[in-house]
C-alpha positions as CSV (number, residue, x, y, z in Angstrom):
1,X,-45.7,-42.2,79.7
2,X,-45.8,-40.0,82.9
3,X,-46.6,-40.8,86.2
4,X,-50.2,-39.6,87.2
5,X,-50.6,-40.7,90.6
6,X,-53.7,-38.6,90.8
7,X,-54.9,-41.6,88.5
8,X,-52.9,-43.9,90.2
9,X,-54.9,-43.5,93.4
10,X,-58.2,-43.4,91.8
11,X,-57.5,-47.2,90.6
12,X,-55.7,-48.2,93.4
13,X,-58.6,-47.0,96.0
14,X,-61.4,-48.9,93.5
15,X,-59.0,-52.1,93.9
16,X,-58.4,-51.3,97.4
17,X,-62.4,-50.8,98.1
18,X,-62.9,-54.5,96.7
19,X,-60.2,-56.0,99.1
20,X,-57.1,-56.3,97.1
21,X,-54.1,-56.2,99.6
22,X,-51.9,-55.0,97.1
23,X,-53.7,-52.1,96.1
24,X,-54.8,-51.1,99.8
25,X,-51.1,-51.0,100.5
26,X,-50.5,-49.0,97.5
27,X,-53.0,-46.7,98.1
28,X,-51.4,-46.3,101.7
29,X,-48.2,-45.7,100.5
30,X,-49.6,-42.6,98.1
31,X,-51.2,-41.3,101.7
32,X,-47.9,-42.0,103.3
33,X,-45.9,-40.2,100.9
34,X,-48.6,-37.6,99.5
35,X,-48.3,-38.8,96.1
36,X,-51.3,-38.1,94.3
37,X,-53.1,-36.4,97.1
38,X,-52.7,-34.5,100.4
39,X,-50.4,-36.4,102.9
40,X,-52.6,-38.1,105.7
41,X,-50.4,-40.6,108.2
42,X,-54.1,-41.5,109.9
43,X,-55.2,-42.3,106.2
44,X,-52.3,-44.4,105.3
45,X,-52.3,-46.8,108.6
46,X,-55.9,-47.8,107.8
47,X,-55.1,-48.9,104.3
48,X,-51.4,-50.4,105.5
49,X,-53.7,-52.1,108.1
50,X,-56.5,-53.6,106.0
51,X,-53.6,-54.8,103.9
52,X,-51.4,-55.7,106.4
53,X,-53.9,-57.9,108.0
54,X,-54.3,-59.9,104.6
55,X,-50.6,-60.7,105.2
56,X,-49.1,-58.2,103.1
57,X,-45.6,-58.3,104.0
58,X,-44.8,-54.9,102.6
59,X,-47.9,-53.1,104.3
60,X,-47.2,-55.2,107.7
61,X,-43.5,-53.1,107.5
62,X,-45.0,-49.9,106.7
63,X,-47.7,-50.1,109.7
64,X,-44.3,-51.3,111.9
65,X,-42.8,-48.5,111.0
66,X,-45.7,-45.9,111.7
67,X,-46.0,-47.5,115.4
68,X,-42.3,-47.1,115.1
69,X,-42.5,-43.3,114.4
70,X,-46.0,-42.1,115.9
71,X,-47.1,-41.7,112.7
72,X,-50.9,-41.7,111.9
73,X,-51.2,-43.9,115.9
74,X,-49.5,-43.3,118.7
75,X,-46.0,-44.0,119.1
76,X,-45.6,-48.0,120.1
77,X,-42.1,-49.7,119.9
78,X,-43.7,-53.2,121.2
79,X,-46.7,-52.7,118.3
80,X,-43.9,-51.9,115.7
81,X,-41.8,-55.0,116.4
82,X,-45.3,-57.1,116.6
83,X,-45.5,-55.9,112.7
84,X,-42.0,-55.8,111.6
85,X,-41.6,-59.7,112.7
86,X,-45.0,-60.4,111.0
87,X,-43.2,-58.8,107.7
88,X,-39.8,-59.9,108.6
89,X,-40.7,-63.8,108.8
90,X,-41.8,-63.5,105.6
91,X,-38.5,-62.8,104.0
92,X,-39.1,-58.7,103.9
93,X,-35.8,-57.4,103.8
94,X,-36.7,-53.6,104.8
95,X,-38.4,-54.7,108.5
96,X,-35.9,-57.6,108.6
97,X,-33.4,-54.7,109.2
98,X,-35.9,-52.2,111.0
99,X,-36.3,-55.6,113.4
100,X,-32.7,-55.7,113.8
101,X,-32.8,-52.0,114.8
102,X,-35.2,-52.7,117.8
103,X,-33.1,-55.8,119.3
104,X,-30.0,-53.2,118.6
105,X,-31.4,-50.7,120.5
106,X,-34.1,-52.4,122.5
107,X,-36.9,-50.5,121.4
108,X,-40.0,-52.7,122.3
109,X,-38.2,-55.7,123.2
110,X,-35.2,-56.3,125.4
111,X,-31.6,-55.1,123.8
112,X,-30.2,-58.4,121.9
113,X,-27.1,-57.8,120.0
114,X,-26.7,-61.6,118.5
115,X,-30.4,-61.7,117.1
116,X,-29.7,-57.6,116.0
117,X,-27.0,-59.1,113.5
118,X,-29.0,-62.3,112.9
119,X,-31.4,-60.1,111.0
120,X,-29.5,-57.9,109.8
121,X,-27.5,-60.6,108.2
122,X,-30.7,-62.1,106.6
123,X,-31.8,-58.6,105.1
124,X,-28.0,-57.8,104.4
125,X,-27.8,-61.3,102.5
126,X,-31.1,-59.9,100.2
127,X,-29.0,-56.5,99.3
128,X,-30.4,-54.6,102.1
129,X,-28.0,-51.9,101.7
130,X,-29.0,-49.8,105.7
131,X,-28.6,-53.4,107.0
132,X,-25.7,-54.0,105.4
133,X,-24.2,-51.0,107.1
134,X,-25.4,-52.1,110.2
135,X,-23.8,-55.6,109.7
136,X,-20.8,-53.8,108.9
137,X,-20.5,-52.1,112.3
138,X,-21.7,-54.9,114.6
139,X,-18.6,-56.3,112.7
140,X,-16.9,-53.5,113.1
141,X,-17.6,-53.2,117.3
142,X,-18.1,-57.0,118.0
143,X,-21.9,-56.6,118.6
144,X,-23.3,-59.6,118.3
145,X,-20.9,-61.1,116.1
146,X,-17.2,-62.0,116.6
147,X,-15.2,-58.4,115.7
148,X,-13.8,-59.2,112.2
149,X,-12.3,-56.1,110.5
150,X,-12.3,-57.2,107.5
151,X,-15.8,-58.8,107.5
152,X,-16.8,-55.6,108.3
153,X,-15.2,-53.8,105.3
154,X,-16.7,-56.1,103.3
155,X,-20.4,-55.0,104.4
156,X,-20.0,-51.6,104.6
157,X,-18.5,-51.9,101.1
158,X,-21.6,-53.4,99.6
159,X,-23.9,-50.4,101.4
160,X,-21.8,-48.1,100.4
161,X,-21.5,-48.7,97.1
162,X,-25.7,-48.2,97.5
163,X,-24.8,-44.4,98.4
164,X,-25.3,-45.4,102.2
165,X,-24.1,-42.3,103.5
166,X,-23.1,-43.2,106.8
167,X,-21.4,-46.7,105.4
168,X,-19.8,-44.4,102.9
169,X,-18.6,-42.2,106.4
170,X,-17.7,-45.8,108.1
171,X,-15.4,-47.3,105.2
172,X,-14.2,-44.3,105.2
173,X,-12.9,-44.3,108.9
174,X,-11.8,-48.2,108.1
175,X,-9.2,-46.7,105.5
176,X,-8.3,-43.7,107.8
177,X,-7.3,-46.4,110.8
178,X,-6.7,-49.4,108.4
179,X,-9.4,-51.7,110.4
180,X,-9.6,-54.5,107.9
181,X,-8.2,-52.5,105.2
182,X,-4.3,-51.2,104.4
183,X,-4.4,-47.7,105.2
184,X,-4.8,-45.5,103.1
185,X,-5.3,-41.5,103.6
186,X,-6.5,-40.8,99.9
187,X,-9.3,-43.7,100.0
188,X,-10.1,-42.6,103.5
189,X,-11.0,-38.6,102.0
190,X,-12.8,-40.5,99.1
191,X,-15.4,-42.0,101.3
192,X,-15.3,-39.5,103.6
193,X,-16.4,-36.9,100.7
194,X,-19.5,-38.6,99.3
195,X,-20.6,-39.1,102.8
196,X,-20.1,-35.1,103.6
197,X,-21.9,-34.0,100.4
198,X,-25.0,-35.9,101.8
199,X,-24.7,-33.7,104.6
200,X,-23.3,-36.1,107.0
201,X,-21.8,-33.7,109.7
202,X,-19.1,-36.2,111.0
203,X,-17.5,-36.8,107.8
204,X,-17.8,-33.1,106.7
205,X,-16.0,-32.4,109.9
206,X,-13.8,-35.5,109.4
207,X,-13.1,-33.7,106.5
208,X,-12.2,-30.4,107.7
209,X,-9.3,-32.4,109.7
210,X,-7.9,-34.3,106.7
211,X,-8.0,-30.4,104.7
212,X,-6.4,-29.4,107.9
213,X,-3.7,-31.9,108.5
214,X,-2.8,-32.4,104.7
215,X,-3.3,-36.4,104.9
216,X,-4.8,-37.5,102.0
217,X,-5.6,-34.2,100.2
218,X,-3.2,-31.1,100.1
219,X,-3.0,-29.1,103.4
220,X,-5.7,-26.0,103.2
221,X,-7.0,-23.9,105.7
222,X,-9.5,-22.4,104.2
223,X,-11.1,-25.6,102.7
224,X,-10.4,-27.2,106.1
225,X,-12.7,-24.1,107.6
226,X,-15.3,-24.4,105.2
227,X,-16.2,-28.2,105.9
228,X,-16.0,-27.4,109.6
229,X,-17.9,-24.5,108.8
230,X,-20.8,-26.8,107.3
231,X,-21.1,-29.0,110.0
232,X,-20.1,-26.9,113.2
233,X,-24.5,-25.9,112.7
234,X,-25.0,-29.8,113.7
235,X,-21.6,-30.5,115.6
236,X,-20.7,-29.1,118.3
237,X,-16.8,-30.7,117.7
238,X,-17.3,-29.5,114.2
239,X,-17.4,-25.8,115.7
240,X,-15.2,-25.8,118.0
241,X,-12.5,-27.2,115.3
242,X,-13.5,-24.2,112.9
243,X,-13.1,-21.5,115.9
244,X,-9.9,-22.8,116.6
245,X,-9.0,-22.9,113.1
246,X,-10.1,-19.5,112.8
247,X,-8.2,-18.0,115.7
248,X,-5.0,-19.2,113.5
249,X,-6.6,-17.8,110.0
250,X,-6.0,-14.2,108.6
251,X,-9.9,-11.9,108.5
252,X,-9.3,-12.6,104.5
253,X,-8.5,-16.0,104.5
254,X,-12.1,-16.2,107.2
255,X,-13.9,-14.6,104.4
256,X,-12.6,-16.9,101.7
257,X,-13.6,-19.9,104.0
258,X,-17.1,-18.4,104.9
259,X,-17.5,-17.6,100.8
260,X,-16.3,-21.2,100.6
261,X,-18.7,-23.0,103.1
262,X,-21.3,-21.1,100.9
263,X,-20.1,-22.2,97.6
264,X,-20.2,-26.1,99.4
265,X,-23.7,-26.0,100.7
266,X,-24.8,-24.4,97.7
267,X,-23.4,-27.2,95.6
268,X,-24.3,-29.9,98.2
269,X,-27.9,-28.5,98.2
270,X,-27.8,-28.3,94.2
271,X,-26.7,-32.3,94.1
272,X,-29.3,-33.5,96.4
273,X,-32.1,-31.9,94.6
274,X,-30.9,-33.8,91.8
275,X,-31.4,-37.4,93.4
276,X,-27.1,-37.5,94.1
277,X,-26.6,-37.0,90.3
């Protein structure tokens, strides 16, 4: 059967209308997302609210998270960590990590490394796979948590094996500088690529380097140019490595790497419409 979330949100809001937390949470998530009918932030917070106030873990992280962003209320950090804790102490893995976020960054509450990892851990330890990237680099920098290179591998591992593109970027780096790992060039380009074709400008640029120095792929200029080429829009570094390279490049090789970058983002485009696939 196909999804109709028309008639998805025609049920939900008669549930929602007699109370039911999980169908007022529901039907803020179709506002939320527009599934089913227009988009409306304002909509969604007062049915993640309602819901949220009958202790709906789920809804209690999505209103966090709309404080968070300034999304249907006004932006409010110390309001967003209020709800993500209320979500979080009930075992919710998302705002367990989003809470972990705010004591990371100190975004409502005063910046606390340890109790960032503490919940990252706990979210990490249900499969959270952006917490376990973020477990991975506390790791990885000593945040929080003693610096163990190879604890960190193992966490970045398990997010990136989620298609966590920036833990795909990270492990990547690990087998580039052999933190935790045994170098290794090839393993280094392997992460480094699925993190680039979801458009992550540091590892498309990281990329460009590896084309560019021959370490882990065979030396090319004109590939090197074109994943510079993709970033340098996003990256300043990332531009000024693909003027230099160009300075150095033939005009016809410049074309084949401009034809090139197009071919990428066309393909990179082409694979994300897809859902990665």
């Amino acid at each position: 059967m196909e999804r109709d979330y028309g008639q998805a949100v025609k049920w939900y809001r008669k549930a929602a209308e007699q109370d039911y937390a999980e169908a007022q949470s529901n039907l803020g998530e179709c506002y939320y997302e527009g599934l089913g009918i227009k988009k409306d932030y304002a909509e969604a917070v007062k049915w993640f609210r309602k819901a949220a106030e009958e202790h709906h873990a789920a809804a209690q992280g999505q209103l966090g998270t709309c404080y968070y962003e300034g999304q249907g209320v006004e932006k409010d950090h110390a309001e967003a960590v209020k709800w993500f804790r209320k979500a979080a102490e009930q075992n919710y893995a998302p705002s367990q990590n989003n809470l972990g976020v705010c004591y990371r960054d100190g975004h409502g509450l005063e910046k606390d490394y340890a109790e960032a990892a503490k919940w990252f851990r706990k979210a990490a330890e249900q499969n959270e796979a952006e917490a376990q990237n973020n477990l991975g680099v506390c790791y990885t920098k000593g945040r929080g948590v003693e610096k163990n290179d190879k604890e960190a591998v193992k966490w970045l591992r398990k997010s990136a094996e989620q298609n966590v593109a920036e833990a795909e970027y990270n492990l990547g780096l690990c087998y580039y500088d052999g933190q935790g790992v045994e170098k290794d060039y090839a393993e280094a380009v392997r992460w480094a690529r699925k993190a680039a074709e979801q458009n992550v400008a540091e590892a498309q640029d990281f990329l460009g380097e590896r084309y560019h120095e021959g370490e882990g792929v065979k030396k090319d200029r004109v590939e090197s140019y074109a994943w510079h080429s993709l970033a340098a829009s996003k990256s300043e570094t990332a531009a000024k490595h693909r003027d230099a390279l160009a300075d150095t490049m033939s005009a016809k090789e410049v074309a084949e790497g401009q034809k090139r970058t197009e071919e990428l983002r066309a393909q990179i485009e082409a694979k994300l419409k897809s859902g990665g696939k």
